[in-house]
VOPAGU-2260 file (C-alpha; in pm, 1 decimal, decimal comma):
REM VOPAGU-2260
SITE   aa  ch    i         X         Y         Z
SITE  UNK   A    0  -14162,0    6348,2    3072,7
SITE  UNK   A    1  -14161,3    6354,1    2694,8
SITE  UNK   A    2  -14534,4    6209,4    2692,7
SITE  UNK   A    3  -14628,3    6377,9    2969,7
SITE  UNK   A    4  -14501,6    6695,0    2709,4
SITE  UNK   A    5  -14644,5    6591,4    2407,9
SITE  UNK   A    6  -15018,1    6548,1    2595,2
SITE  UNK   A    7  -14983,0    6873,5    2762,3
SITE  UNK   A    8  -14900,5    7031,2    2380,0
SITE  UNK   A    9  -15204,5    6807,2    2211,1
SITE  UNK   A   10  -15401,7    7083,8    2404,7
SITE  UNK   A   11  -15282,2    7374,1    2211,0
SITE  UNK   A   12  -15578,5    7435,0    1943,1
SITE  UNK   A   13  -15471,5    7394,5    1593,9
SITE  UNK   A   14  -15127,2    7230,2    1681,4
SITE  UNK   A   15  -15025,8    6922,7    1527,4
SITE  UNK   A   16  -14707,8    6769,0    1789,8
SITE  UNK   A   17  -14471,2    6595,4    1558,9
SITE  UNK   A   18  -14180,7    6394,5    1679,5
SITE  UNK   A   19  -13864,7    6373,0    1586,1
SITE  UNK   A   20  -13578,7    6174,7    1730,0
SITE  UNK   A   21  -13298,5    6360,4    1691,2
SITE  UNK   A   22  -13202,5    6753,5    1577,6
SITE  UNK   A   23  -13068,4    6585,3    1206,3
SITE  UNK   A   24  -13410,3    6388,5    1236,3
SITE  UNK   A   25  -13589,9    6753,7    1298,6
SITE  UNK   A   26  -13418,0    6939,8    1031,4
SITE  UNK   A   27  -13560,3    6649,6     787,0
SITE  UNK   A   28  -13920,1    6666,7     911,9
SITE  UNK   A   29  -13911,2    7033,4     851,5
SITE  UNK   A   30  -13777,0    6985,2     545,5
SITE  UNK   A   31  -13995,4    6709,1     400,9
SITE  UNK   A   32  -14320,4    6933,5     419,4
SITE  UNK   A   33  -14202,7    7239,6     263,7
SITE  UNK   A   34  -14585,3    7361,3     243,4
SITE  UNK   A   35  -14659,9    7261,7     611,9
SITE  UNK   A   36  -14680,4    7582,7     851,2
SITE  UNK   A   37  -14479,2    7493,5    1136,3
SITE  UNK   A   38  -14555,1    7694,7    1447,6
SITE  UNK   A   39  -14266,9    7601,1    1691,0
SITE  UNK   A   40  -13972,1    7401,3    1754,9
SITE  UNK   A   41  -13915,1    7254,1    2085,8
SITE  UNK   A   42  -13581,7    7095,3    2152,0
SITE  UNK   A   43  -13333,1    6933,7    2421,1
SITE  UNK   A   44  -13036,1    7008,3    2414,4
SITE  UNK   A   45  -12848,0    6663,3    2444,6
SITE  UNK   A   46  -12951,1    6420,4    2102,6
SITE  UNK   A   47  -12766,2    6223,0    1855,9
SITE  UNK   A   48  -12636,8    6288,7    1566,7
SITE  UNK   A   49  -12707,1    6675,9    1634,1
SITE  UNK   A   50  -12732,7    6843,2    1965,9
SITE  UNK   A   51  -12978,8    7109,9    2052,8
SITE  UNK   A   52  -12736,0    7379,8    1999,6
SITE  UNK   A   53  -12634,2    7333,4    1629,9
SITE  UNK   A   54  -13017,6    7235,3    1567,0
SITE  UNK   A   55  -13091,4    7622,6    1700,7
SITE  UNK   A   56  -12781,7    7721,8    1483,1
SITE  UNK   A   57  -12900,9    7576,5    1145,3
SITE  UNK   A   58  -13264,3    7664,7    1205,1
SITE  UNK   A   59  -13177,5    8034,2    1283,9
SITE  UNK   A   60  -12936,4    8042,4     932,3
SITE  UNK   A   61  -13237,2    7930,1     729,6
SITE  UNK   A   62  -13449,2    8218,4     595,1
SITE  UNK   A   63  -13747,3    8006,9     602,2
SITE  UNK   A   64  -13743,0    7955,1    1044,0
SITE  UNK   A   65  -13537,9    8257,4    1118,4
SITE  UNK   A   66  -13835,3    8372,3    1389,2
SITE  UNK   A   67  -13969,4    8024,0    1416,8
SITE  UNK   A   68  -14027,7    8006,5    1789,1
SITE  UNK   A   69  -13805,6    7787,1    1978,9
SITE  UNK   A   70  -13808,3    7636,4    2311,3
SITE  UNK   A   71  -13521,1    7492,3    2494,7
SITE  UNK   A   72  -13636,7    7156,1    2733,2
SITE  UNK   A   73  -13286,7    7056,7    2870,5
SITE  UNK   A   74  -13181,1    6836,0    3168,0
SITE  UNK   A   75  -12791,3    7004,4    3127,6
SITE  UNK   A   76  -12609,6    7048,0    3419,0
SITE  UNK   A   77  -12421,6    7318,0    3259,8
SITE  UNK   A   78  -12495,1    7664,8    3408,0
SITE  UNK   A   79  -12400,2    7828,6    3027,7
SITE  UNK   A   80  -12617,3    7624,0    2850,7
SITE  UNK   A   81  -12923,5    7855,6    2890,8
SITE  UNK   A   82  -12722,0    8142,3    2821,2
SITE  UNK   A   83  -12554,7    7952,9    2482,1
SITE  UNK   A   84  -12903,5    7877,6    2457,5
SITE  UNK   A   85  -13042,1    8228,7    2406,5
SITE  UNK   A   86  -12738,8    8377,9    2249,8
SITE  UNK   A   87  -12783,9    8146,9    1891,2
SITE  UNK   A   88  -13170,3    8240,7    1917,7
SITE  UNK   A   89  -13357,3    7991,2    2134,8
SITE  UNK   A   90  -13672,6    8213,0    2291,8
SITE  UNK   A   91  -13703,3    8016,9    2605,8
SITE  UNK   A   92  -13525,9    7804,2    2859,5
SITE  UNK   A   93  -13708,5    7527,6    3054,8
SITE  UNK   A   94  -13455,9    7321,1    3330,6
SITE  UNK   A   95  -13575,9    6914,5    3356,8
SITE  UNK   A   96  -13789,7    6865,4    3574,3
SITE  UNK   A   97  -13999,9    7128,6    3456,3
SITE  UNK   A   98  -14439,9    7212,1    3440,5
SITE  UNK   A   99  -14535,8    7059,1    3108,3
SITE  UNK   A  100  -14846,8    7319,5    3153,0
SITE  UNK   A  101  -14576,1    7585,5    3207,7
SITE  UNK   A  102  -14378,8    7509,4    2899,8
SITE  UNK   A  103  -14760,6    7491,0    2671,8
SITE  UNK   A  104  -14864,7    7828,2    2783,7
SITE  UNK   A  105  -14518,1    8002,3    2679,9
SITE  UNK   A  106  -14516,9    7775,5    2336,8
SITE  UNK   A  107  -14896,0    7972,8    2306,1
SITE  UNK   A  108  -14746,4    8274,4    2412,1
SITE  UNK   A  109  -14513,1    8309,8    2203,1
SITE  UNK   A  110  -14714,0    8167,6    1879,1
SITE  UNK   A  111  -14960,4    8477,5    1965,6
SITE  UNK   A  112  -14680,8    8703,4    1917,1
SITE  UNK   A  113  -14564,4    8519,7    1637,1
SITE  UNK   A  114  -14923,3    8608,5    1464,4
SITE  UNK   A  115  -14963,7    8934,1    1614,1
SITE  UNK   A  116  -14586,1    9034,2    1509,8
């Protein structure tokens, strides 16, 4: 699913897909290229070395990706998890198996609104 993802997102004009490995490995991409403009962060929930959850956490603490879309992909059984989910900031929930088209045309949704806002 996760190439399936990243050549349904290669679509979105202007977007550049990186990948990172884990939410610790995210936080340091984002970090490294302090200049870069970063339009969205799409997640799972369950990696090492930081979960989904505290990745939304830290992300939403920092200044600099306070309304930095986010996008939940999650295979979690756990009927709170979109709820948790929402609640610490993430703007949308996708359950695995999900439309890898679906999931691109809310991530250019809500990058519109991110422009227009």
């Amino acid at each position: 699913m996760a190439a399936n993802l990243e050549i349904a997102l290669s679509m979105v004009p202007d977007v550049e897909v990186r990948v990172a490995d884990s939410g610790a490995d995210a936080l340091r991409v984002l970090d490294d290229e302090p200049g870069a403009f970063v339009a969205a962060v799409i997640t799972d929930l369950e990696m090492p070395r930081m979960n989904g959850f505290d990745l939304i956490a830290k992300l939403r603490a920092n200044p600099k990706f306070a309304r930095l879309p986010i996008i939940v992909s999650s295979g979690s059984t756990d009927p709170d998890s979109p709820d948790r989910a929402r609640r610490l900031g993430a703007d949308a929930y996708f359950t695995k198996p999900y439309s890898p088209a679906a999931l691109r045309r809310k991530l250019e949704q809500l990058i519109q609104e991110e422009k227009d806002g």
